[in-house]
C-alpha positions in Angstrom: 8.0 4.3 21.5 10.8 5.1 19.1 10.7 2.3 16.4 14.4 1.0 15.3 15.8 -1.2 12.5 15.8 1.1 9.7 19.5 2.7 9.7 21.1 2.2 6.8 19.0 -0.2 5.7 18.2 -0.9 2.1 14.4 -0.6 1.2 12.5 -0.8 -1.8 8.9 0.7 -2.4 6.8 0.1 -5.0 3.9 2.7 -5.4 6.2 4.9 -4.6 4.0 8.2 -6.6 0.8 7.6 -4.9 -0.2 9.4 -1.7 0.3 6.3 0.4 3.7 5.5 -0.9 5.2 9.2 -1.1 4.2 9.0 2.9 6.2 5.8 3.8 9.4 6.9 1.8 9.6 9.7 3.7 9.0 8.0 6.8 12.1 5.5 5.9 13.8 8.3 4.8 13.6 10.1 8.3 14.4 6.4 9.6 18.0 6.3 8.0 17.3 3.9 5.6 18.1 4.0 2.0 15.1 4.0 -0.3 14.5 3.1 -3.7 11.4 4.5 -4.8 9.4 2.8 -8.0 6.4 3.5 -9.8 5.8 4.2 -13.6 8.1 6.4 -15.3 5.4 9.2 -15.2 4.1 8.7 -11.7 7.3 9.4 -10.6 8.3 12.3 -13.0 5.3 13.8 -11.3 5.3 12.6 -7.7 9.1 11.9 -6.2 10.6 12.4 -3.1 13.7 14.3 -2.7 16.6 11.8 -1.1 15.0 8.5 -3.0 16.4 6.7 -5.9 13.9 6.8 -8.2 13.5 3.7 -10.7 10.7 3.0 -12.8 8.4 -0.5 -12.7 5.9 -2.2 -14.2 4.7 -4.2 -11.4 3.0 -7.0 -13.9 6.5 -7.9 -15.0 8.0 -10.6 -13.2 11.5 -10.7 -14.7 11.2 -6.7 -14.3 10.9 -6.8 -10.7 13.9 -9.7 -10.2 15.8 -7.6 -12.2 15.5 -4.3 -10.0 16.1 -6.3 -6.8 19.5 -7.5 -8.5 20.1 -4.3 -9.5 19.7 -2.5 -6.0 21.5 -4.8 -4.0 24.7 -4.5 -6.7 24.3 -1.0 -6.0 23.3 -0.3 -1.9 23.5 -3.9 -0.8 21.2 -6.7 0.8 17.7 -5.8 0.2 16.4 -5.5 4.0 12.9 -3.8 4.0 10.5 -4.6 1.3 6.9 -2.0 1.2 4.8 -2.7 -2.0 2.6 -0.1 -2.1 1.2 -0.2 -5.7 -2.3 -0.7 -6.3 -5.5 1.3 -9.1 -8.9 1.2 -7.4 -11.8 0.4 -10.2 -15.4 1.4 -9.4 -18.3 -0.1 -11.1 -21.1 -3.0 -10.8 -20.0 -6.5 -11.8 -22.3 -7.6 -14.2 -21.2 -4.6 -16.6 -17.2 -5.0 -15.9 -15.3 -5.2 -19.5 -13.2 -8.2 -18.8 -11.0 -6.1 -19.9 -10.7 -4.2 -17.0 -10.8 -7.0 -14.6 -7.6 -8.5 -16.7 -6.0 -4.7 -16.0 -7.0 -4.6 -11.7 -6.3 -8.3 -10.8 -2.8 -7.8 -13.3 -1.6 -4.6 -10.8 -3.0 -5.6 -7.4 -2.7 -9.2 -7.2 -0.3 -10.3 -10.0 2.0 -7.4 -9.1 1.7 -8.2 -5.5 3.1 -12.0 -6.4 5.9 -10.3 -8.7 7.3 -7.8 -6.3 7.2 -9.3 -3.2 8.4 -13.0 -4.6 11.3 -10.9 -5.4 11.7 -8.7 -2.0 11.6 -12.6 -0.5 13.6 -14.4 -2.6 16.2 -11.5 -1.7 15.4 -11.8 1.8 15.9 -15.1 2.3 19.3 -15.8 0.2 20.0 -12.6 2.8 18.6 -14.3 5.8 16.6 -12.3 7.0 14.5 -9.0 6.3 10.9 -7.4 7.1 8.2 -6.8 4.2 5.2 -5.0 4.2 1.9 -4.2 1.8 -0.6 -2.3 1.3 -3.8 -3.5 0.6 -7.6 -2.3 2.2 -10.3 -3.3 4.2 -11.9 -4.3 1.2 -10.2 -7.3 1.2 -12.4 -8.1 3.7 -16.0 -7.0 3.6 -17.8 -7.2 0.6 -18.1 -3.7 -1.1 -21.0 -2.2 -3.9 -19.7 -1.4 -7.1 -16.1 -2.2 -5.5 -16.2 -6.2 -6.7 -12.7 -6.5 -8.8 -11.3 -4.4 -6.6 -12.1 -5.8 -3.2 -11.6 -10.0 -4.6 -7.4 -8.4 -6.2 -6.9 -7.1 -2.9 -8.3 -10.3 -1.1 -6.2 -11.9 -2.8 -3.0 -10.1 -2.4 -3.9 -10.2 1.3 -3.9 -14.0 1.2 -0.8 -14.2 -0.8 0.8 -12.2 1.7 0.1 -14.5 4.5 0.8 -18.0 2.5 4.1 -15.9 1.8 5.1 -14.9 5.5 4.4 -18.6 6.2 6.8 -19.7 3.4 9.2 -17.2 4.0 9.0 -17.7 8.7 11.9 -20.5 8.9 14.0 -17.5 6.9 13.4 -15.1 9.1 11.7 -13.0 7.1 8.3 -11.4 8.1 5.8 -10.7 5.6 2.5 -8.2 7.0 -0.5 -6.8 5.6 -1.7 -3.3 6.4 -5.3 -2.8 5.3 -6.3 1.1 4.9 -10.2 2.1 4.7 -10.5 5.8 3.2 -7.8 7.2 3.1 -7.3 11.3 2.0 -5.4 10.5 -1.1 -5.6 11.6 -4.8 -7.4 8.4 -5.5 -9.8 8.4 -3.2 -10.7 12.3 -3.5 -10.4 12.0 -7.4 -13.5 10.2 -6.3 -15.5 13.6 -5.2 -13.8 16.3 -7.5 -17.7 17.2 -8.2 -19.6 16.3 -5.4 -18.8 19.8 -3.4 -17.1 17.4 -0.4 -20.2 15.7 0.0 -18.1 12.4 -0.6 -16.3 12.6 2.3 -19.3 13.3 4.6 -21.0 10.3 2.8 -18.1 8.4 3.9 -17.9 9.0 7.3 -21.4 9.4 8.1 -21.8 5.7 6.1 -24.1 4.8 3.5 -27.1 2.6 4.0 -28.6 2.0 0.6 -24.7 1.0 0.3 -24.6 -1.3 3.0 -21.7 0.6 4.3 -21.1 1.4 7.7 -19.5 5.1 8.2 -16.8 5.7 10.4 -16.2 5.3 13.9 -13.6 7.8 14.4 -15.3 10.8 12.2 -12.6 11.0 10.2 -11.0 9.7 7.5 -7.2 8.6 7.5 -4.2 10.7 6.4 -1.5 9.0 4.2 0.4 9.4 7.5 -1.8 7.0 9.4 -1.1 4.2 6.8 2.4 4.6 6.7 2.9 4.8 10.5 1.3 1.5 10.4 3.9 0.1 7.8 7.0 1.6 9.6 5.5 -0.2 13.1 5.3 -3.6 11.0 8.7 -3.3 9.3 11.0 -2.4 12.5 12.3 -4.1 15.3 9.5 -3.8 17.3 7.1 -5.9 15.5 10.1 -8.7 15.4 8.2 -11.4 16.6 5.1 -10.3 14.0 4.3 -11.7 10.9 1.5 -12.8 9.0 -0.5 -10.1 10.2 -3.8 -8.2 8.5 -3.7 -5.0 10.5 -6.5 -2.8 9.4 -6.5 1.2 9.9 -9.5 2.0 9.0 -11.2 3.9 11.7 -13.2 1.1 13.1 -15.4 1.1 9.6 -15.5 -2.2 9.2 -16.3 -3.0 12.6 -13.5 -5.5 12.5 -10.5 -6.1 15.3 
């Protein structure tokens, strides 16, 4: 199936630097559209993708995000694809989390999910019409060790998502989740820089002590796999989905 609705189109993605987000520029890119890419200033002076604007973000800052919407649509017009990609993963046991650090995770994956995609809607709807799409994880939905303020900011960006694709229906905007598991990026394998690859296995195989389950498929997703899941819920095809939770996650979670 060849997926349509991306020619010419004006898309923003936030995350932009990170393994997931370099993957669905490129696949909006290849689509025709026109592509905004945004991350911090030194993401994306490390990470960029030849043929997007770049334009740095702090995703915690609400007017910040309004402000680059306005800004892009002066510049390439109405804002019709939305992807927020941006997200840190923090491992580490609850009952020993600085509160600091909870402040810092729910501030980038929930807060910054309101901030970014309020403003990809707001757009969409003074535009009538438009298609967005985030990123968040299976942990959103299956309780994780040592993954607590990371799995309840992406449970809650999840739910934001779907209060805001209800919100957002009688505009005809669509608003989609797509939930990765494992995914081979530089966060997760920053994860096993000294374990000799014995993460991965762990992974896949599953972890009882862990109450983790390993991996159907015997593999672990490719930044790829995520974004081919994006592109399906942003284009034409999907025009009659929204509110969605679509997980790619290799049946780990045992969950349709």
């Amino acid at each position: 199936m060849h997926l349509t609705g991306f020619e010419g189109k004006t898309a923003i993605v936030s995350g932009a630097a990170g393994g997931i987000g370099q993957a669905v520029v490129r696949a909006l890119l290849d689509a025709g559209a026109k592509v905004v890419a945004t991350d911090t200033e030194e993401a994306l002076a490390a990470n960029s993708v030849a043929g997007a604007e770049n334009r740095p973000l702090d995703v915690r800052d609400d007017q910040a995000a309004e402000a680059l919407v306005a800004e892009v649509e002066a510049a390439h017009g109405p804002l019709g694809l939305g992807v927020h990609a941006a997200g840190v993963l923090a491992i580490g046991p609850l009952l020993e989390l600085a509160p600091e650090e909870w402040d810092r995770v729910l501030g980038i994956n929930a807060t910054g999910t309101f901030n970014v995609t309020r403003a990809f809607g707001r757009a969409m709807a003074r535009n009538g019409g438009g298609a967005i799409a985030a990123v968040s994880s299976n942990a959103a939905g299956i309780p994780r060790m040592n993954m607590g303020v990371y799995a309840a900011s992406k449970a809650a960006a999840t739910m934001l998502i779907r209060c805001l694709g209800l919100e957002l229906a009688g505009h005809g905007v669509r608003c989609n989740i797509v939930a990765p598991g494992s995914t081979l990026t530089p966060m997760q394998t920053g994860m096993w820089a000294e374990d000799g690859g014995a993460g991965e296995r762990s992974v896949i195989e599953g972890n009882l002590e862990a109450y983790r389950t390993g991996i159907p498929l015997k593999k672990l997703a490719t930044p790829e796999d995520i974004a081919s899941a994006v592109m399906f819920l942003l284009s034409d095809q999907a025009g009659h989905v929204t509110m969605a939770d679509l997980y790619v996650d290799g049946g780990g979670t045992l969950r349709a």
